[in-house]
N, C-alpha and C positions, 0 to 999 in steps of 0.2 A: 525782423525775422519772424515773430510771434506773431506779424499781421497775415505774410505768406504762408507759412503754416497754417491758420487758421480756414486762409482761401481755398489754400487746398481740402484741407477737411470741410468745407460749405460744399465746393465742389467734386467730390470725389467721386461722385456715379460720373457725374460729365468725361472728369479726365480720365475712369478705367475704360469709357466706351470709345474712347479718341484712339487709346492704347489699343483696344481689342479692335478697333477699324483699323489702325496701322497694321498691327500683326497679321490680320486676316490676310489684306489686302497684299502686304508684301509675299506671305506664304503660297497664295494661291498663282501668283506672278511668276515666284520661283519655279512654281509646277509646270505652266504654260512652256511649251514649247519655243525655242526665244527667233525660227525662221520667219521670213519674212511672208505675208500674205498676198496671193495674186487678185487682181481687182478687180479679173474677171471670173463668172459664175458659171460655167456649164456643164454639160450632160450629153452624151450619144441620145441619139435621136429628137435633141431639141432646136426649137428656133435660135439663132445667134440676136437675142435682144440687144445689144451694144451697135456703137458703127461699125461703119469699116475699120477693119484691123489688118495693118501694116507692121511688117516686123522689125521690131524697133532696131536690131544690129543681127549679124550674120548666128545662123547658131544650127545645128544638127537634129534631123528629123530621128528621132527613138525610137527603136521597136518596141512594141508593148510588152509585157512580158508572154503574154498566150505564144505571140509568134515568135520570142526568144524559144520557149520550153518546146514548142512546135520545132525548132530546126535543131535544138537539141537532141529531140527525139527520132527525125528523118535522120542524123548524123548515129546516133545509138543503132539504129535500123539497118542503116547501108554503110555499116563500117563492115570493111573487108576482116578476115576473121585470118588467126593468122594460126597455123600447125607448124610444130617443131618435127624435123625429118635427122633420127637419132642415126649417124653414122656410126657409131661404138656399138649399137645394136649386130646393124648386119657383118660387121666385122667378129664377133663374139661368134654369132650364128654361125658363120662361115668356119671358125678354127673348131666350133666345137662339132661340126657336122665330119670336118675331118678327121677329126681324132677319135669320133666312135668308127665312123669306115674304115679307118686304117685299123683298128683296133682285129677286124674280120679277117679271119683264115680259110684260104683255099680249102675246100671237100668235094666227097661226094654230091653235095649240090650246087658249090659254087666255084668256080674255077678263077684265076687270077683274071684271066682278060674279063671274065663277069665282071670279077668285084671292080675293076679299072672302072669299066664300061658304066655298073649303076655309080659310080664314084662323082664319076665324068656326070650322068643324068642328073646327080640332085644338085651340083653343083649348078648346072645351068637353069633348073628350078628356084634355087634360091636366088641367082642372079635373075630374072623373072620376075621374082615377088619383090624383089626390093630397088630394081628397078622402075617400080609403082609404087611403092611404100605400102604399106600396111600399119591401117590405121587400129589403135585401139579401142574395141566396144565400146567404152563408155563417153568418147569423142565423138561416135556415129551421129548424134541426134543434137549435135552444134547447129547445125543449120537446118532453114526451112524449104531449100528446094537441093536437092542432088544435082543439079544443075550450076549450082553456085560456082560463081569463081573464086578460091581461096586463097591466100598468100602461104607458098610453105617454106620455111625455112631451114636451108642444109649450109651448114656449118656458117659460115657469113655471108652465104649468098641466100636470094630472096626472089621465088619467081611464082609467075601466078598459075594457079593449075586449075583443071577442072574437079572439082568435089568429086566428082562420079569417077573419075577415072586413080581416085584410091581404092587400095582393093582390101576387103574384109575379107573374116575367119571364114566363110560362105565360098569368098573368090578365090581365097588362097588354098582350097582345098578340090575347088574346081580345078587352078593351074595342074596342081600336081598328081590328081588324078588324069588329067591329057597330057602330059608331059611322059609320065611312067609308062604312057603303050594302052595297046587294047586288055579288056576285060578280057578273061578273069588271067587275075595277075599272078605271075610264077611266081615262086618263092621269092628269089631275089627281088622283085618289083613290090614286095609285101612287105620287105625286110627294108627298103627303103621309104616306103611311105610313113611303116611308124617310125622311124629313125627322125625324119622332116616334120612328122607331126608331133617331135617332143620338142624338137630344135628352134625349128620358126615360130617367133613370136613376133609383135607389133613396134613396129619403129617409129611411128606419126600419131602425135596425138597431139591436140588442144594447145596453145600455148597462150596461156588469160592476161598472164603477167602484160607481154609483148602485145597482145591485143587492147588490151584498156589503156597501156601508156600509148600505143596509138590514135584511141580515143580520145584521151585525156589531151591530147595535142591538138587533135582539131579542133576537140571545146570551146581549148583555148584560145585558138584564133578567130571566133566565131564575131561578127561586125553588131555591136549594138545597133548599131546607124542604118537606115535607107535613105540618104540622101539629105543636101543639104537645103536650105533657106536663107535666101540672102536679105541682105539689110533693104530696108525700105518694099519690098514684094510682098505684094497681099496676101494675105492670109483667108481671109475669108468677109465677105459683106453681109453687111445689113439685114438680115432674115431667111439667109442660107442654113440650111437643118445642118447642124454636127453630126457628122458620120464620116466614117473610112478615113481620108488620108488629112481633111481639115481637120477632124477628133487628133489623129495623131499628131498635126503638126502645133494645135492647140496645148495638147499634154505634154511635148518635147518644150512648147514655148516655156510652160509653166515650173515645168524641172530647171529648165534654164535660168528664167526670173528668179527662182528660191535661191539659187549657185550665187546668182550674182548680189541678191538682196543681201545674203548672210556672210558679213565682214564685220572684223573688228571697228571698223568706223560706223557699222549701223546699226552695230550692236545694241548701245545705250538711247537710240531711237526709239527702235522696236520694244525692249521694256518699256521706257517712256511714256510708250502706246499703250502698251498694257494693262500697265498701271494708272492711264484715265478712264479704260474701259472697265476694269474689274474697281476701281474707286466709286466711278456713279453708282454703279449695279447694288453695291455694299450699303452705297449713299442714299438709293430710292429704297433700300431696305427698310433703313435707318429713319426716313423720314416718312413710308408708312408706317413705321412703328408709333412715331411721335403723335402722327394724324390721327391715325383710327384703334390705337392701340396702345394708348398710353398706361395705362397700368402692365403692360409689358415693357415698355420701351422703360419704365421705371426701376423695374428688374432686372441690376444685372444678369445674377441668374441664367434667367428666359433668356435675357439679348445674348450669353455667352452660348447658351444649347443651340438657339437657330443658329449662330454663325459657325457653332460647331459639327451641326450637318451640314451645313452649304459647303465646306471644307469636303468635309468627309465624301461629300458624291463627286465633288471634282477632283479630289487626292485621286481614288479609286478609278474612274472614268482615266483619267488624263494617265495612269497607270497601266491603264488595258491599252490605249493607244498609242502609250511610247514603244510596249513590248510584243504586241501583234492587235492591228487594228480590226483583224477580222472578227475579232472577240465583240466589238464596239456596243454592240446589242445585247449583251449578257447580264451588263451592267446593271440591277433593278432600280436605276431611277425613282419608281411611284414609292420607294420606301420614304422619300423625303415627306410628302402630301399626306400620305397615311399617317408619319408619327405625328407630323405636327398640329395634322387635325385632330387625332389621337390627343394630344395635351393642350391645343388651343381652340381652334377653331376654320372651317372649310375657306374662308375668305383668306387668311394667314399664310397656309397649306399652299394652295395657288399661287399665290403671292409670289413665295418665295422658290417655289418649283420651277416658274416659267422664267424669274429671272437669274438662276442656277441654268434652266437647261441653254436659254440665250447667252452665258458664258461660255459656256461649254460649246457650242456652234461656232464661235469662234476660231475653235481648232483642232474639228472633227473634218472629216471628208464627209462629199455631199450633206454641206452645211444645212440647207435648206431640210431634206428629207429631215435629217435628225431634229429635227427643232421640231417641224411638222406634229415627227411623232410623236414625240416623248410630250409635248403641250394637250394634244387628245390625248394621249395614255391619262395624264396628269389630270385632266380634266373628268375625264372619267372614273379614274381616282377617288377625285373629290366626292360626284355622283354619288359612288356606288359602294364607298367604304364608313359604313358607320357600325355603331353598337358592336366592338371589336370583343368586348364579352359573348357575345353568341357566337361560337366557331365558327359554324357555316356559312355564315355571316360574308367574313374574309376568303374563304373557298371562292364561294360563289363570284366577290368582286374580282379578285385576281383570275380567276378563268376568265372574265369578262377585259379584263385589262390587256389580258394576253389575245385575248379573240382578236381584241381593236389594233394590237401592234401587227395581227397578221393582215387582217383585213386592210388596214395604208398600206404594209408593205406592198402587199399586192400591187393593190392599184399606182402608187409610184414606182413598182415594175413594168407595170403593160404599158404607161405610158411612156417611158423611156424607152422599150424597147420596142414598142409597135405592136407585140403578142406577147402571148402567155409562156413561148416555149423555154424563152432566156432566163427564166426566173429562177431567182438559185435558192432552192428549196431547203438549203443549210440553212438558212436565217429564218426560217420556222423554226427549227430545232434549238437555235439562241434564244426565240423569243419566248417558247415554252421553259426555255431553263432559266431566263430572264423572271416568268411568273415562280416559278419556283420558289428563286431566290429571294422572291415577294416576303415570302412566308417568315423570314429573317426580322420581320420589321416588326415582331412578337416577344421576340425575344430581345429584342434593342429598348423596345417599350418597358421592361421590366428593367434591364440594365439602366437607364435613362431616369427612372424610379428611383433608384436606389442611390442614383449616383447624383441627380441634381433637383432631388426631390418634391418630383412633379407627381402629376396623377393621372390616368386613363380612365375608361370604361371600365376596367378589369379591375382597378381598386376600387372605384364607384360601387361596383355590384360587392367588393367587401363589405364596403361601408355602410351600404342600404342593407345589411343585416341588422336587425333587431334587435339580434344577441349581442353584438356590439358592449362592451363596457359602460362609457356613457352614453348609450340609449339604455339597457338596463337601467343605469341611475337614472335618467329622465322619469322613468316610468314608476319606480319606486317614490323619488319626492315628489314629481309635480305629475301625477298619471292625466291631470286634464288634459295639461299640456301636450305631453303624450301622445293624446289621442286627438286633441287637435293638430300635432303637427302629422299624423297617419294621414287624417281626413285630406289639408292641404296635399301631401305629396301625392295622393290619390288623384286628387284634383289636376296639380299642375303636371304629373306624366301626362294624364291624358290632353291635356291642352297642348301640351310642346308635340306630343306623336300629331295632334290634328295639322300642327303648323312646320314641321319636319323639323325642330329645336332637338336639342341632346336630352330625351326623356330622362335615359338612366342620373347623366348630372343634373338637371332640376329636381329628381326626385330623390334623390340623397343631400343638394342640399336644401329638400323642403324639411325633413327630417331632423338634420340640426339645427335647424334655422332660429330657431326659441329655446337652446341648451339653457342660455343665460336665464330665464326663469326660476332654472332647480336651485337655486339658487335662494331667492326669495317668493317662494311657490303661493304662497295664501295671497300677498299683494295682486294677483291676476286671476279672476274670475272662474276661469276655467278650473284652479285649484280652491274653487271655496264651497266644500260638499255641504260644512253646517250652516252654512249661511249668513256667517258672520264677517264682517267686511272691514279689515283692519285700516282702510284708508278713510272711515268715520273717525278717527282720531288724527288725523292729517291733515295739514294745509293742502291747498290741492296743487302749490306749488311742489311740494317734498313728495307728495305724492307721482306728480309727473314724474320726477327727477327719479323715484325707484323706478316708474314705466320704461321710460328711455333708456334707463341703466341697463335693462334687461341687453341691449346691444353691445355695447360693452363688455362688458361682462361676461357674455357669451363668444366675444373674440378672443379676449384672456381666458376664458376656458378651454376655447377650441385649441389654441397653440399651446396649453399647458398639456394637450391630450395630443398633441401631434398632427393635428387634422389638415388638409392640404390648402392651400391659398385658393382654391378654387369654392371651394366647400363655405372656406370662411367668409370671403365673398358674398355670399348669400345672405348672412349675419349680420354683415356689414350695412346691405341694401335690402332688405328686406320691406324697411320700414323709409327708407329714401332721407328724405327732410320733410316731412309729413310733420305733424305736431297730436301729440295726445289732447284731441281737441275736447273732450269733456273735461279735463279738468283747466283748459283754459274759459273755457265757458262759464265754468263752476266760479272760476276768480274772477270774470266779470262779475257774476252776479252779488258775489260778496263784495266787491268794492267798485261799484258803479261809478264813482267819480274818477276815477284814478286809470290810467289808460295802459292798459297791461300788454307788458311785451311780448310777443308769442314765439319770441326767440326762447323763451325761459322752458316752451312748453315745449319745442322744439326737440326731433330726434338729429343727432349727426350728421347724419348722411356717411357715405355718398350715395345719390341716387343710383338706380340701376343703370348698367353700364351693355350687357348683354340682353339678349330675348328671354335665355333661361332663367337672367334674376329679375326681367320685367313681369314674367310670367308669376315666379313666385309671389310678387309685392301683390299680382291682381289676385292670387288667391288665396294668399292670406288671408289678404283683408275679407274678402270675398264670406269666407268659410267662417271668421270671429263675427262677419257683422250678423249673417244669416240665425246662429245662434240667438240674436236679438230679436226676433218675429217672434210673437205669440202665440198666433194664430197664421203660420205660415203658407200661403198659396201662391199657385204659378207665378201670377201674375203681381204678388207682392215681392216676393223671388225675383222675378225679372226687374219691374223695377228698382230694387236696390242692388242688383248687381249693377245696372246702367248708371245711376246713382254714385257707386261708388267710384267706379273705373272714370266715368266721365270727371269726378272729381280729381282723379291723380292724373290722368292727361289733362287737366285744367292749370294743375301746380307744376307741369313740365317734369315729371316726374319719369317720363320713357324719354327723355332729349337725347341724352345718351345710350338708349340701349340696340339702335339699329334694329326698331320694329315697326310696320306699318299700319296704317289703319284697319286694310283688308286684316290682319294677322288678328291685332283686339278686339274684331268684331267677331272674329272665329273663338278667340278665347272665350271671350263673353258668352258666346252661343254653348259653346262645351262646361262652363260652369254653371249655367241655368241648369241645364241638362243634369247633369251629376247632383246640383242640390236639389230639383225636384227629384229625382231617385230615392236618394238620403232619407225623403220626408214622406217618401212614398206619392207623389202627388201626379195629378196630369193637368197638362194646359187646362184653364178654364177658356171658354170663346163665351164672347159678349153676347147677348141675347139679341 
């Protein structure tokens, strides 16, 4: 039991990263969408690259949606309009017109066969007016031609009439001015008209209710379908453009294949499938880690933050596409490249971007496009996003990120549709809100800090402060130090800006790169003002052993002070596996017979691993040996910088840091440069 156990504690980074690959892998699977994939790839207006295609079994040609909403629309348009025709009206009108006439008594002006006589008049005026119905104003302006033909409805009967031949407040005061006789009108004919113009009022108006469930019926019955396709009929050959009714018979194919692919029988397939496609993607993750980036891959840490954004952009992503895929482009993607170049490195960043956004293509629409893009966005990314300490910096790249998602888009517009006109200029407006949402990857950078305690540019530039605690203490015990490690970080910014390395991280960590020193400050030269030299009482074996310590020592200080893996690094490699070769020299000379180890003189290692700490090693050393010239000129300068560098590329001492020769012969070229400065000097040229 005690041997297992113990296995597992030898192995425990191995079996948490088995774990964090099963969880990933199974979480991101869950996310996927579980239909089935069609095998063919196309687009309106493209060639059909595949062969001839024959339809596998009988199945129904689709309308697209444009021309569903289109018949929807002509059905909205030419829906007959339907007016209620109020019989309780004219009946009301009618009793009450009677009962003020009756109410009138014979006189002086009016006599019984009058009153009979206009009794009789408005009674056939109102039979008149409501024989045409009369519509109320604010029904007038239902329709767009007075021509129309209406449905009007009187009590349960239902007939079509002409719009125009209902009669307004306008018409109905025409009737019964012509009906009343000629101008100018007797009393009696006066007495009747305001009597009708208190009485009649509007019987026909609008009825929405009766009109929309009419609508709503024919909606209802409205044919997905034009037509069918039978089993075994071609469909389309060999290099025929998709468009018009192939495109449709193509998209009805594919709806159909999805229907049929997605069953509980192919169900546990289709995961199946899933889950080798998002396992390799996870697995080439995993195994660039191992390759080119093994003090990450060593981290759990690191390995759980990248696989905790790969997650994170395909939770998000595959969220916008379950719930409106038109959204698809909003998604900022380049936040993946930015943080991880942010806390690692632009090869890493890449890496892991193109094969996040290749998952994701998987089960977006127009797979290709989206891959397309989001790989140049992501590359440009890389490009164009550094020194995330200088605001403008990130401005400027993401206006630039955004420009390039507009610029593909385009162009995989015009060529899918042949012109410029079809191009749906909403997906401008995504991709700008897409840059936007860039600007997030700021504020996840500090999050990210805090939470899995990493480092950016942005703490970089805290760190490279002066004021700093321990740089104050450097400066206070070992001020040589001090100011040789000012000179190096002087040095290696400028090398890393000549060869595009991370200036601000090499110059922060050239700065702590010698903490360890303050330590025992008089033991290293740069701290010995009186000139006394306490390693004349020293074997020059115990003597190395303080030299070397100096590495050490300044790991243990750095993590006693909180400083980042990245920083410490520096500390680490600085000094590579080099050996404090004067005092191996030294113990030749005193024991000539006896063949001296130089393992003993030897520093730790590791060698540098990166550009920024291959860059430090060469000017360090660079900056402590130049000190050693007496009499220092150009060309003694040049020589011993070529001198020294050719010696630590001789000990394989850059094997690891992924830098080129072109690159150290530029660094070389920029530390001359800088130590003749220093010493005030210029080329001397041979006579």
């Amino acid at each position: 039991m005690s041997e297992i156990v113990n296995k597992i504690y030898r192995n425990n980074t191995i079996i948490y990263k088995v774990f964090l690959f099963l969880i990933a892998t199974i979480a991101i699977v869950y996310l996927f969408p579980k239909g089935g994939q069609f095998k063919y790839d196309f687009n309106n207006g493209q060639l059909w690259k595949y062969d001839n295609l024959y339809a596998p079994f009988d199945f129904a040609i689709q309308k697209t949606a444009e021309e569903i909403s289109l018949e929807k629309k002509e059905i909205k348009n030419n829906a007959k309009l339907y007016f209620k025709y109020d019989t309780n009206i004219v009946e009301d009108v009618k009793v009450t017109f009677k009962n003020k006439i009756s109410q009138l008594n014979f006189s002086d002006s009016l006599t019984i066969d009058e009153i009979s006589e206009l009794k009789e008049t408005g009674n056939k005026i109102i039979q008149k007016v409501y024989n045409a119905g009369f519509l109320e104003s604010v029904s007038e302006g239902r329709v767009s031609s007075k021509d129309q033909i209406i449905a009007l409805k009187k009590e349960n009967e239902v007939q079509d009439v002409l719009f125009k031949n209902l009669l307004t407040s306008k018409n109905v005061l025409e009737i019964i001015n012509t009906n009343l006789g000629d101008e100018p009108f007797d009393y009696g004919q006066k007495l009747v008209l305001n009597l009708l113009a208190g009485v009649v009022e509007p019987n026909v108006s609008f009825n929405k209710d009766l009109t929309d469930k009419i609508i709503d019926n024919e909606l209802g019955h409205i044919s997905y379908t034009k037509g069918k396709v039978a089993s075994d009929e071609l469909i389309i050959l060999k290099g025929d453009i998709v468009a018009g009714r192939k495109l449709a018979i193509l998209n009805s194919l594919k709806s159909e294949f999805d229907a049929k692919v997605w069953t509980d029988s192919n169900y546990n397939w289709i995961v199946f499938g899933y889950t080798i496609l998002v396992s390799l993607a996870l697995l080439m993750l995993l195994l660039f880690l191992y390759k080119n980036r093994l003090e990450i891959f060593n981290n759990n840490t690191k390995v759980t933050f990248i696989f905790f954004n790969v997650f994170g952009m395909v939770f998000i992503q595959t969220l916008v596409i379950k719930y409106n895929s038109d959204y698809l482009y909003v998604v900022p993607l380049s936040i993946l490249p930015i943080v991880l170049k942010a806390f690692f490195d632009a090869r890493l960043g890449l890496f892991t971007h193109v094969l996040t956004v290749l998952l994701l293509g998987y089960i977006v629409p127009n797979s290709f496009e989206f891959i397309y893009l989001h790989i140049i966005a992501g590359i440009v990314t890389i490009l164009t996003v550094s020194e995330l300490h200088k605001r403008a910096n990130l401005f400027i790249s993401v206006a630039q990120i955004t420009l390039i998602y507009m610029i593909t888009y385009f162009a995989f517009s015009i060529i899918k549709e042949g012109n410029a006109s079809q191009i749906n200029w909403d997906y401008f407006i995504l991709f700008a809100l897409n840059g936007l949402l860039s600007f997030l990857s700021l504020i996840l950078i500090y999050i990210y800090e805090k939470v899995f305690g990493l480092v950016s540019d942005v703490t970089l530039l805290e760190l490279s402060n002066t004021n700093t605690k321990l740089l104050r203490e450097l400066n206070e015990k070992a001020p040589g130090t001090f100011q040789h490690s000012m000179q190096v970080a002087n040095l290696a910014e400028a090398a890393a800006n000549e060869i595009g390395a991370n200036s601000m991280l090499v110059r922060t960590g050239a700065l702590y790169h010698d903490i360890g020193k303050m330590l025992n400050p008089m033991y290293f030269i740069e701290n010995q003002a009186t000139g006394v030299n306490p390693h004349n009482d020293l074997s020059p074996i115990d003597s190395a052993k303080i030299i070397t310590d100096h590495v050490i020592k300044g790991v243990e200080l750095a993590k006693k002070y909180n400083l980042p893996d990245r920083i410490i690094d520096f500390i680490r490699t600085h000094h590579g596996t080099s050996s404090a070769y004067y005092f191996f020299k030294k113990e030749q000379e005193l024991n000539p017979d006896t063949i001296v180890d130089i393992k003993k003189f030897q520093y730790q290692g590791p060698i540098p691993f990166s550009k920024e700490t291959a860059i430090l090693m060469m000017c360090d050393a660079a900056e402590a040996a130049s000190k050693s010239l007496k009499n220092p000129t150009a060309l003694s300068i040049s020589g011993l910088i070529d001198k020294i560098i050719d010696k630590q590329m001789a000990d394989n001492q850059f094997l690891n840091s992924d830098i080129t020769f072109r690159e150290i012969k530029v660094i070389k070229k920029v530390i001359k440069k800088k130590l003749m400065n220093i010493y005030h000097l210029r080329l001397e040229y041979p006579e």
